[in-house]
C-alpha positions as CSV (number, residue, x, y, z in Angstrom):
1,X,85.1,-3.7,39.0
2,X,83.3,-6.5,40.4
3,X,81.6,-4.0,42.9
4,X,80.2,-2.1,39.5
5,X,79.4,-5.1,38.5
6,X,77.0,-5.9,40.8
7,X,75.6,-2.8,41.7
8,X,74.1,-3.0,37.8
9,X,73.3,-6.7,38.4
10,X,70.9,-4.9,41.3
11,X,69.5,-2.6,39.8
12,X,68.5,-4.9,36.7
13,X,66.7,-6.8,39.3
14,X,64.9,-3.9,41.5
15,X,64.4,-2.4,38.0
16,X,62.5,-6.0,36.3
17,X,60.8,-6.6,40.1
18,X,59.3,-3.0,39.6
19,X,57.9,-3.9,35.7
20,X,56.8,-7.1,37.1
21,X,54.9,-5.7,40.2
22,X,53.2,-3.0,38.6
23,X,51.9,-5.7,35.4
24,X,50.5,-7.7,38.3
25,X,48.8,-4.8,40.1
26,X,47.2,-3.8,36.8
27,X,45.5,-7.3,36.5
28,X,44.2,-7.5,40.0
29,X,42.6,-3.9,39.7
30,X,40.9,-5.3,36.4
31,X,40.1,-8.8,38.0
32,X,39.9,-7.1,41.2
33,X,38.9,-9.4,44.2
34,X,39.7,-12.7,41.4
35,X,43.3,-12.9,42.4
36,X,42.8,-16.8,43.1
37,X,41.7,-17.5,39.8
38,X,44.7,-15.9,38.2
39,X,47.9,-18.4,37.7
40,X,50.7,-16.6,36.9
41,X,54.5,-17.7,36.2
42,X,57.5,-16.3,34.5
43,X,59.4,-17.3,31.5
44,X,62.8,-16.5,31.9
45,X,63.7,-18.3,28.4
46,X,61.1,-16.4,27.1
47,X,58.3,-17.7,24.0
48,X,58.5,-17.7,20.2
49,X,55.6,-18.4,19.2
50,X,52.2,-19.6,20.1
51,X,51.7,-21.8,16.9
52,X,52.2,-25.1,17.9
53,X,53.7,-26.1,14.3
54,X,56.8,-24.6,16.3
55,X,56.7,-25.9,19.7
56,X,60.0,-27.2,19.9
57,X,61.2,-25.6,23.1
58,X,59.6,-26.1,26.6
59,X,58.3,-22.3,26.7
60,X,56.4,-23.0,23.6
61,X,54.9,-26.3,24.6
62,X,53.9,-24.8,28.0
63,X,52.2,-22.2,26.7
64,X,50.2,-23.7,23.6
65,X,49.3,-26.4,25.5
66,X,46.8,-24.5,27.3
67,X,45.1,-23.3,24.0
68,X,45.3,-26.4,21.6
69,X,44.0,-30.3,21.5
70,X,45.1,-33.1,19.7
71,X,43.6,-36.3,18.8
72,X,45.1,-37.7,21.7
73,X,46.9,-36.7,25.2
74,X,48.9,-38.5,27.8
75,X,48.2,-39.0,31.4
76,X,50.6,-38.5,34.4
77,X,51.9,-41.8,33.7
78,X,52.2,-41.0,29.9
79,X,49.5,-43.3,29.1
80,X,48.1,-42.4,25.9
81,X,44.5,-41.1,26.1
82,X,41.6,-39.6,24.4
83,X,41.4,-36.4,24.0
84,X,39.4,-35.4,20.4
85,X,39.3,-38.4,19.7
86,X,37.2,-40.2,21.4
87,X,38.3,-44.1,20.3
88,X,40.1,-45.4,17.9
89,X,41.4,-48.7,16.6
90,X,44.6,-50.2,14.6
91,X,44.6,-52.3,12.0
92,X,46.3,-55.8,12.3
93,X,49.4,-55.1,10.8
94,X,49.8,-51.9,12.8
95,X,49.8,-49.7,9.2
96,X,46.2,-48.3,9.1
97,X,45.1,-46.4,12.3
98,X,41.1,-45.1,12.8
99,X,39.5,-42.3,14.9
100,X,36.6,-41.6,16.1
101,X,36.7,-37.6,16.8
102,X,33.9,-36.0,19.7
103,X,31.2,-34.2,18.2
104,X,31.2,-31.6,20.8
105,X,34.7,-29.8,20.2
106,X,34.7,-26.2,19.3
107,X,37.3,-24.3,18.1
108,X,37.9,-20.5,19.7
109,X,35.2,-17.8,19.0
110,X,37.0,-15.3,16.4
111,X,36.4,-13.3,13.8
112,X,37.5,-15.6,11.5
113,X,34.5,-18.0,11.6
114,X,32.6,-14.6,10.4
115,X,28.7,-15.1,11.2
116,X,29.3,-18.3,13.1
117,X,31.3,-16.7,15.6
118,X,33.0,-20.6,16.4
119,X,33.1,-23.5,14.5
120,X,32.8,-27.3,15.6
121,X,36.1,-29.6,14.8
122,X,35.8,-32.4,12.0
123,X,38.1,-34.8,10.6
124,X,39.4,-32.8,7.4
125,X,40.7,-29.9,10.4
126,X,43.4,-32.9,11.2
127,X,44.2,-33.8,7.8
128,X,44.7,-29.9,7.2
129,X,46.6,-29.3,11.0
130,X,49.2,-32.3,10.3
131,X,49.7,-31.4,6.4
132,X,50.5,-28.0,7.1
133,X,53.2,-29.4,9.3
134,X,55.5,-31.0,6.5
135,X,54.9,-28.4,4.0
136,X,58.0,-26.3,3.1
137,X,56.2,-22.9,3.3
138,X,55.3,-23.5,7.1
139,X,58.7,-25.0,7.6
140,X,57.7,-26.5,11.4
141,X,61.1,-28.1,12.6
142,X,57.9,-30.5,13.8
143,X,57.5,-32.5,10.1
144,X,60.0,-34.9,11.1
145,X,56.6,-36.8,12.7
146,X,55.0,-37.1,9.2
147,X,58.1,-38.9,8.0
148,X,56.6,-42.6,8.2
149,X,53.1,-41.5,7.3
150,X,51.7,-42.7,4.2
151,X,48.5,-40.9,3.9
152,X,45.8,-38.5,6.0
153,X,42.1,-38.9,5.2
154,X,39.3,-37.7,6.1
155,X,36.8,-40.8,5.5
156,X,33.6,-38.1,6.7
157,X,33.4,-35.4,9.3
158,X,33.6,-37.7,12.4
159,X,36.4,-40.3,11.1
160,X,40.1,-39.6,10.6
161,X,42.3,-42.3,8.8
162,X,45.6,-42.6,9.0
163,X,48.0,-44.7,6.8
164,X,51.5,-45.5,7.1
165,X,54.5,-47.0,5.6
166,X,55.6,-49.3,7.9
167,X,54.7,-50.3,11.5
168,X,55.5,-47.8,14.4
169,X,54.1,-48.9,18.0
170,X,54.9,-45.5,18.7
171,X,53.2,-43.7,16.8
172,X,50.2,-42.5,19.2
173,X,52.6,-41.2,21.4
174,X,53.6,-38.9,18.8
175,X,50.1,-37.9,18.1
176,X,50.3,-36.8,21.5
177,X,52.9,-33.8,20.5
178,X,51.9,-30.0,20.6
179,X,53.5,-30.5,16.9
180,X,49.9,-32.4,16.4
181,X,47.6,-30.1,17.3
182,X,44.3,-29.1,15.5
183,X,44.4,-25.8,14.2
184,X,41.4,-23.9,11.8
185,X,42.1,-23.4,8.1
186,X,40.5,-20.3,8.1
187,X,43.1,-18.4,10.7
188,X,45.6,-19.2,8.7
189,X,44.2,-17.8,5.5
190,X,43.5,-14.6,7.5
191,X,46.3,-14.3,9.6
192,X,49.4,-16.2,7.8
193,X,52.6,-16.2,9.6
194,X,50.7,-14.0,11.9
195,X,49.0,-16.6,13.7
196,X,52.0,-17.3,15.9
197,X,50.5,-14.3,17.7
198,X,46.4,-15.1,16.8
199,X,46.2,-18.3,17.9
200,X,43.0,-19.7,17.7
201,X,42.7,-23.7,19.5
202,X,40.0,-25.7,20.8
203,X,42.2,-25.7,24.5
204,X,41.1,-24.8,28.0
205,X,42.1,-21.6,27.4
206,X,41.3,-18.6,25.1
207,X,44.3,-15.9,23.7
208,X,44.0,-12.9,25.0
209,X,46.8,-10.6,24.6
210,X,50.8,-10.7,24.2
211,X,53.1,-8.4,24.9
212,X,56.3,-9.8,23.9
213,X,58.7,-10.1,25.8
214,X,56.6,-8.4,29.1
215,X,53.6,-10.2,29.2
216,X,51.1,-12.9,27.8
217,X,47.6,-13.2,28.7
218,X,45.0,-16.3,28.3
219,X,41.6,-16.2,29.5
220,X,39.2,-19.1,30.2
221,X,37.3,-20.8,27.7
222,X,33.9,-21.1,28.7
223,X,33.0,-23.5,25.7
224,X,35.6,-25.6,26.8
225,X,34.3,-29.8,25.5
226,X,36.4,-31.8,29.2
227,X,34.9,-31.9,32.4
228,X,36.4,-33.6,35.8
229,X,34.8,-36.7,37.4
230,X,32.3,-35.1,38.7
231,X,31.2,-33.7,35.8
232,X,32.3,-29.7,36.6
233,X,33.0,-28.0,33.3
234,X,37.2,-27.4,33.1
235,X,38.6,-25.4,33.4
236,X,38.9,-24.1,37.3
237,X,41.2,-20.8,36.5
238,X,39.6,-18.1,35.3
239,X,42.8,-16.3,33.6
240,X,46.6,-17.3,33.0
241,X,49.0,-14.7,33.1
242,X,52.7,-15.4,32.1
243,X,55.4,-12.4,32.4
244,X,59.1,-12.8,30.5
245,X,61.7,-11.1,33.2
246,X,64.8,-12.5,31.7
247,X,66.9,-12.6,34.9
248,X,66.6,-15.5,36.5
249,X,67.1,-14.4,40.2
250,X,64.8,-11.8,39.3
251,X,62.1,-14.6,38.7
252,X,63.4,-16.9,42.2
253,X,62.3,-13.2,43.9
254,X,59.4,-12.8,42.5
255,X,58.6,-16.7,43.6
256,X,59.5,-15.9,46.8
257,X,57.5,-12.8,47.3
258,X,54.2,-14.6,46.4
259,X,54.1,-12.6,43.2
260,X,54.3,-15.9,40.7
261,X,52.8,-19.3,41.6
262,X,54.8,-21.6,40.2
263,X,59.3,-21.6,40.1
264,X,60.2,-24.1,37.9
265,X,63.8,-23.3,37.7
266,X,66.5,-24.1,39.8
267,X,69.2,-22.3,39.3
268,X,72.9,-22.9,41.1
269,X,72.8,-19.0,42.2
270,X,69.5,-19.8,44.7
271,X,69.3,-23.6,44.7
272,X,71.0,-23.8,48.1
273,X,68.7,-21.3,49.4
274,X,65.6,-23.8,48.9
275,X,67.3,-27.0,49.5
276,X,69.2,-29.1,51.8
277,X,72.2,-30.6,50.6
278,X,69.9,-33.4,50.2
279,X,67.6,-32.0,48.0
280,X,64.8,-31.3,51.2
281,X,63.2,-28.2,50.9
282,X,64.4,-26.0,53.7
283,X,62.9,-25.9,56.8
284,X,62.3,-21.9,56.6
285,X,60.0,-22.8,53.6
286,X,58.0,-25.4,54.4
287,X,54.7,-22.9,55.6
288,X,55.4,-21.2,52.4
289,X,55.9,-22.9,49.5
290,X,55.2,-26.9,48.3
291,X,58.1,-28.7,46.0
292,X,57.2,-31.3,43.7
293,X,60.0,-34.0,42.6
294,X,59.1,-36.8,39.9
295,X,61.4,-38.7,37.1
296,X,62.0,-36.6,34.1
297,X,62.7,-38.0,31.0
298,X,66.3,-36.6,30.6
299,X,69.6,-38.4,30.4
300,X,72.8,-36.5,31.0
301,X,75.6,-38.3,29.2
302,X,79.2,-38.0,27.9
303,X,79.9,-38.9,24.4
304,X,82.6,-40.3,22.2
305,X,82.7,-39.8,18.7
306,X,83.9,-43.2,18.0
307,X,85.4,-42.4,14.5
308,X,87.8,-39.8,16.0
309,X,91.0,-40.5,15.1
310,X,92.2,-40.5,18.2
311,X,93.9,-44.2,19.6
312,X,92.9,-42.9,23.1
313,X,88.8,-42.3,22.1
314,X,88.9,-45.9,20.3
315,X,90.5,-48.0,22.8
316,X,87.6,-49.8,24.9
317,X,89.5,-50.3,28.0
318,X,89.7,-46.1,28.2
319,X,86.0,-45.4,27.8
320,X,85.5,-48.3,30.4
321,X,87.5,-46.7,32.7
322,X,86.2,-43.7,32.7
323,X,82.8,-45.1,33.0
324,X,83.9,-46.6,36.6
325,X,85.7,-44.4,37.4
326,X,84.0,-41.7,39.3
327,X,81.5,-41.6,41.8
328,X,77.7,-40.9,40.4
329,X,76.3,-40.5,43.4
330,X,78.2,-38.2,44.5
331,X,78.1,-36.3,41.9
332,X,74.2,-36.5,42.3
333,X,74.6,-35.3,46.0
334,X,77.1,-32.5,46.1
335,X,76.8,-30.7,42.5
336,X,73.0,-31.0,42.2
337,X,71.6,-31.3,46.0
338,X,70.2,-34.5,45.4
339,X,68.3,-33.7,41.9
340,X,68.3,-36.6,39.9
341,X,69.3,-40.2,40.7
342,X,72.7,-41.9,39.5
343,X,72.5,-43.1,35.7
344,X,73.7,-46.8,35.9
345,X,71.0,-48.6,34.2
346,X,71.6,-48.2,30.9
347,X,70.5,-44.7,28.3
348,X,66.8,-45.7,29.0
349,X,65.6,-43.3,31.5
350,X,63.5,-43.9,34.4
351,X,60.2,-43.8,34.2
352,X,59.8,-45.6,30.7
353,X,59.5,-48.7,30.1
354,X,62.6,-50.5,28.7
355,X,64.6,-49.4,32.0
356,X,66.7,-51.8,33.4
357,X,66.4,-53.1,36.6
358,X,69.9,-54.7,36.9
359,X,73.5,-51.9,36.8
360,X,75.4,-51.8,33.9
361,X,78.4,-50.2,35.7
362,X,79.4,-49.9,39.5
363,X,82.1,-47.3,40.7
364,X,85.5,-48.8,40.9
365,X,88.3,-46.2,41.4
366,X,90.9,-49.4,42.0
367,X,89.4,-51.5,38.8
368,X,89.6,-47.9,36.8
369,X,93.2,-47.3,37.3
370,X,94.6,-50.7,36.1
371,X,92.9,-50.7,32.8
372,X,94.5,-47.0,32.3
373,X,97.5,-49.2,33.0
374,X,96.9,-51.8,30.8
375,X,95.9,-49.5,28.0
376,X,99.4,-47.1,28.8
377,X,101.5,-50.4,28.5
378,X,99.7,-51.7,25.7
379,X,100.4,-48.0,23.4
380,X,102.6,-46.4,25.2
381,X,100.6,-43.2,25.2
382,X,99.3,-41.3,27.9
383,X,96.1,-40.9,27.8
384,X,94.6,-37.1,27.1
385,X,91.2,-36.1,26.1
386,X,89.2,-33.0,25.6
387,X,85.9,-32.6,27.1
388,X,83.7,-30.0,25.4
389,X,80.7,-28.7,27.3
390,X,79.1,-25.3,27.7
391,X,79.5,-23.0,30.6
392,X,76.1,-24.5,32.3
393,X,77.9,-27.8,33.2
394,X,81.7,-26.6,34.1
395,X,81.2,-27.7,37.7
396,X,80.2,-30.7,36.5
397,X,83.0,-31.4,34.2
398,X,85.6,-30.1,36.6
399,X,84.1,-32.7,38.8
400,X,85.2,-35.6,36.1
401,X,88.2,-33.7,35.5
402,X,89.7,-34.3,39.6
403,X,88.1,-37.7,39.7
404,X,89.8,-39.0,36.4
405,X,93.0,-37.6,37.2
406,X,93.3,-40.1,39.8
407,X,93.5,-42.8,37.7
408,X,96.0,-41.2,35.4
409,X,93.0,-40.1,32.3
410,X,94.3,-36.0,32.0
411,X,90.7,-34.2,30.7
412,X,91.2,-31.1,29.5
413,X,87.9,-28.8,29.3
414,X,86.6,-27.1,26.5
415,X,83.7,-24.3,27.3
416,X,82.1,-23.4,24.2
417,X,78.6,-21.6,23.4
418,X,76.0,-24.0,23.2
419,X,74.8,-23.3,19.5
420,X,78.8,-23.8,18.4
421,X,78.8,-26.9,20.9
422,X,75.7,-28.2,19.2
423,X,77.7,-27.6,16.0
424,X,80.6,-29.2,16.6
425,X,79.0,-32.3,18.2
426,X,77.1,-32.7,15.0
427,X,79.5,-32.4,12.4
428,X,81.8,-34.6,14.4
429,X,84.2,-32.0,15.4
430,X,84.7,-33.0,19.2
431,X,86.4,-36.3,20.5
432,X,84.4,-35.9,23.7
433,X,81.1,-33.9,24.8
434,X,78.9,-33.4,27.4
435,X,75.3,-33.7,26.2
436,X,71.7,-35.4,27.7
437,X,68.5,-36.7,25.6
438,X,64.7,-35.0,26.5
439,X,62.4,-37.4,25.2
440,X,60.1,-36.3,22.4
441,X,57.8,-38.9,22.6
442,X,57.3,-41.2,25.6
443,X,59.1,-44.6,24.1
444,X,62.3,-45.8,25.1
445,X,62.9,-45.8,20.6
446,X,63.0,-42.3,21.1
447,X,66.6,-43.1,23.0
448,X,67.7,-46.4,21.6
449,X,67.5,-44.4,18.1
450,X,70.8,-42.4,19.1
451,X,72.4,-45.6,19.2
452,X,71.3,-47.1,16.0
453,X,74.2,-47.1,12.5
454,X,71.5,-45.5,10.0
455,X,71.2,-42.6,12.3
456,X,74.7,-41.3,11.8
457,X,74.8,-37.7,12.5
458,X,74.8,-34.9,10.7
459,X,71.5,-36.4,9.4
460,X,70.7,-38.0,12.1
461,X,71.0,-37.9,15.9
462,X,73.7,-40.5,16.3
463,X,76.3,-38.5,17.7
464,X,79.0,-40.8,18.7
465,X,78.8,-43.1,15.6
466,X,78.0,-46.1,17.3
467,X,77.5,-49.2,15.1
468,X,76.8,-52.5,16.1
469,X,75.1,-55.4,13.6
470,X,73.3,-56.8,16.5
471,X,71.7,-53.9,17.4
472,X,70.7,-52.7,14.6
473,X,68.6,-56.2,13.7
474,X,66.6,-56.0,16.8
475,X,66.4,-52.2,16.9
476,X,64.5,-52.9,13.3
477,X,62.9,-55.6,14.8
478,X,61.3,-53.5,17.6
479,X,59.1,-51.9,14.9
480,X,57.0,-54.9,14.4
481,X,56.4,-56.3,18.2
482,X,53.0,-54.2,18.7
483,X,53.1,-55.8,22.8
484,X,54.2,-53.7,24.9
485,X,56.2,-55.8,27.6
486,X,57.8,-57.8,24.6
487,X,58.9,-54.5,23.4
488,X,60.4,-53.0,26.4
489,X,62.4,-56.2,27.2
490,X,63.9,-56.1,23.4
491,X,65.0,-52.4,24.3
492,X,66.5,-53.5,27.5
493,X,68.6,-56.1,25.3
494,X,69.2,-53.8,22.8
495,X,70.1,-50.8,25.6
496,X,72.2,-53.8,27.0
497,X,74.5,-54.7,23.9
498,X,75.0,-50.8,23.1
499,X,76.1,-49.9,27.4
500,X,78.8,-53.0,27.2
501,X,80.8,-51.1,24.6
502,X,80.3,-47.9,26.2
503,X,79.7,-45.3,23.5
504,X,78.9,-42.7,26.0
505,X,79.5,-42.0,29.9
506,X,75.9,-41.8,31.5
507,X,76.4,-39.1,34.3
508,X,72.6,-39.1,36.1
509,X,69.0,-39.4,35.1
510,X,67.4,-35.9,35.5
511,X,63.8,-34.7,37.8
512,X,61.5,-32.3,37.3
513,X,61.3,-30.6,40.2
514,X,59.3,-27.4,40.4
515,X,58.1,-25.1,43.4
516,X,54.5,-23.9,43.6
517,X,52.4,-21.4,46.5
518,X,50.6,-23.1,49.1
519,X,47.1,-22.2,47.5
520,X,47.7,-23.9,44.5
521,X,46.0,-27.2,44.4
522,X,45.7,-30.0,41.1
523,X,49.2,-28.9,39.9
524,X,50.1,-32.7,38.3
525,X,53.8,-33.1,37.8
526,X,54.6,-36.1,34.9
527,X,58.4,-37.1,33.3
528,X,58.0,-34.9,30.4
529,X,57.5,-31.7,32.2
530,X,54.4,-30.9,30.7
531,X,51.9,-28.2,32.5
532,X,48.7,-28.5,32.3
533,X,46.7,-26.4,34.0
534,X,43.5,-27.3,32.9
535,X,42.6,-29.0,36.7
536,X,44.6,-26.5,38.9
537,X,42.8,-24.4,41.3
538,X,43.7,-21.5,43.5
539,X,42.7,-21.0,47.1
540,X,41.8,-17.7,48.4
541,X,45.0,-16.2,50.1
């Protein structure tokens, strides 16, 4: 059986290398000698759609964000910068924000523009784009960013004004979303729900064609309104072509045999093949291929739904126990080669501000076992919890599993699907889960709002029904402190209050890593994962 098994498993890969192989020879015979100003990758997870009111999974956001602007974009460092807007100011009170758009942004050349051919960008296209986002016929799972907007106006052609209800220091770094991206009125009269496949932007880079699920083309933008320092028109890469083979040691092949530029998996089935145990690309690679590694923003936690009824998910000296009572790092080391870096500084990830400098927990097996011991002598209960996680993170689990059994906590494991895990984690139906944050916005509110009473979930993402009075005053107060240091030392006190009662079990903070050919140059890396390929450039092989 397991020989059938994966004779088929073979042949789906010879069978998707083939697909892939002849889709690639067909662009170089039409680009011919252009093959270094091609970038190609493949998405395993595949894309929904290209319309950026529904760019809520990584796929989508990778690919539109080489076809659509917003009024602003964030650097490397997620600082927030201009992008169609060129300036812009905020009013005292932080309500009223102003921006001053370019004059030289164009969107797409289509049909749709008729005569014109293309049509330049002005305010009312932003009042139209961010609209369209909250109205129920478009139903973006993206409207959740209008929610503390008052009102969108368009004060003339070059000046965008936006009101809203209360203060929200965050708020440009929402702007800086795919969610928010300018979009023409007249594509979506012509192509309706059709523009997912139509889109039309004002990015670096033109549609061309999609195949779905086989391949997706983008060309160059030759009207494109960024240039680099030196004043070179961007961008560099004359063509983008993304292919959707769903295995994912199908795609780690094509990587390897220099048919894709960019790997930006790593999957357990090959990750030993390009690293070290401690996360150093391997040797036999090194002439071949570079590795990027960077802070992500992603924390991988455990959580406890703190209104369980259970005496053994309420009691304090439990949840402490367990939260010293393995080893992060080597977790870190041995179950993820050295990807990531041991979460002990509170749910604030690296590489925002608000990150503590100081540990909130240390491992301390000995420490572990005796409040098991006061907690068994204090209830008389032996302490048994199940630990629901999906099939991607057994290892992990059955790590926690060995290591808490040794100070008498007996974790029983619960794989479910992930859409049923989701489920249950929501409605409250699981004493103890396995889950991790990915920022949406680059502000360390984005986090501390899991942790906040008002957020309760189902509504809201306040999974483990945390409450604390404390918190919740200076999590409220946060909105009105517009300087940034003040503000990320309130969310380290804040992150601070909420870690001492631990609410959840941090396990590690995540990394992008990705894998790239050796003739790719300007590939940026940045802790949300964003491409952007607008500056990459491609050496002759």
């Amino acid at each position: 059986m397991r020989k059938t098994r994966l004779r088929t498993h073979l042949i789906g890969i010879a069978l998707s290398l083939f697909i892939v192989t002849n889709l690639v020879s067909c662009d170089q015979n039409s680009l011919k000698d252009k093959d270094h100003l091609i970038f190609r990758y493949n998405e395993y997870k595949n894309i929904t759609s290209l319309d950026p009111a529904f760019t809520r999974t990584l796929p989508n956001i990778w690919a539109t964000n080489q076809i659509f602007n917003g009024l602003v974009q964030l650097d490397d460092s997620l600082n927030v910068k201009p992008d169609i807007a060129k300036s812009w100011n905020i009013s005292e009170e932080g309500l009223i924000y102003k921006f001053n758009l370019r004059q030289d942004v164009f969107f797409h050349e289509s049909i749709v523009f008729k005569s014109k051919k293309r049509r330049k960008v002005i305010a009312s296209d932003f009042v139209y784009s961010l609209n369209r986002l909250k109205d129920p016929k478009t139903a973006s799972p993206g409207g959740w960013v209008l929610q503390n907007v008052k009102s969108l106006e368009s004060v003339n052609d070059s000046l965008l004004k936006i009101t809203l209800k209360k203060p929200f220091p965050a708020f440009l770094g929402i702007l800086s979303m795919r969610y928010c991206s300018v979009i023409p009125h007249e594509a979506i009269e012509k192509y309706g729900e059709d523009f997912r496949s139509n889109p039309i932007g004002t990015g670096p880079f033109t549609f061309k064609r999609w195949e779905e699920n086989v391949k997706l083309v983008f060309r160059k933008n030759p009207n494109y309104h960024e240039t680099d320092i030196e004043g070179i028109p961007l961008p560099y890469l004359e063509a983008i072509a993304i292919t959707f083979v769903p295995d994912i040691q199908s795609e780690f092949m094509l990587f390897i045999q220099g048919k894709t530029d960019l790997l930006n998996s790593l999957d357990n089935s090959y990750k030993d093949e390009l690293l070290s145990p401690e996360g150093v690309l391997q040797e036999k690679h090194l002439d071949k291929i570079n590795m990027q590694k960077g802070p992500y923003l992603n924390t991988e936690y455990l959580g406890f739904y703190l209104d369980s009824k259970s005496k053994v998910i309420k009691s304090p000296l439990i949840r402490e126990a367990i939260n010293i009572g393995f080893d992060r790092q080597k977790l870190v080391l041995y179950l993820r080669n050295n990807i990531g870096f041991k979460a002990n500084k509170g749910f604030i990830p690296m590489g925002l501000p608000g990150h503590a400098s100081a540990d909130f927990t240390a491992y301390d097996s000995s420490k572990a076992a005796l409040l098991v011991k006061e907690f068994k002598e204090k209830t008389g209960l032996e302490p048994k919890i199940t630990l629901s996680t999906d099939a991607n993170y057994v290892d992990i689990c059955e790590y926690l599993q060995r290591e808490l059994q040794k100070i008498g906590i007996d974790i029983k494991i619960d794989v479910m699907p992930p859409a049923t895990l989701k489920q249950a984690r929501s409605s409250g139906k699981l004493e103890m889960f396995r889950s991790s944050w990915i920022a949406d916005y680059p502000d360390a509110e984005n986090y501390l709002s899991l942790l906040y009473s008002k957020n309760f979930s189902p509504t809201g993402p306040n999974y483990t029904h945390f409450s604390d009075p404390e918190f919740d005053v200076l999590f409220e107060k946060s909105f009105e402190i517009s300087n940034p240091r003040k503000r990320a030392e309130i969310y380290q006190e804040m992150d601070s209050i909420a870690m001492k009662k631990h609410p959840m079990i941090l396990l590690y903070y995540d990394q992008v890593i990705r894998f790239y050919q050796k003739n790719v140059e300007g590939l940026s890396i940045n802790p949300i994962n964003l491409l952007n390929l607008k500056g990459v450039r491609k050496n002759k092989s």
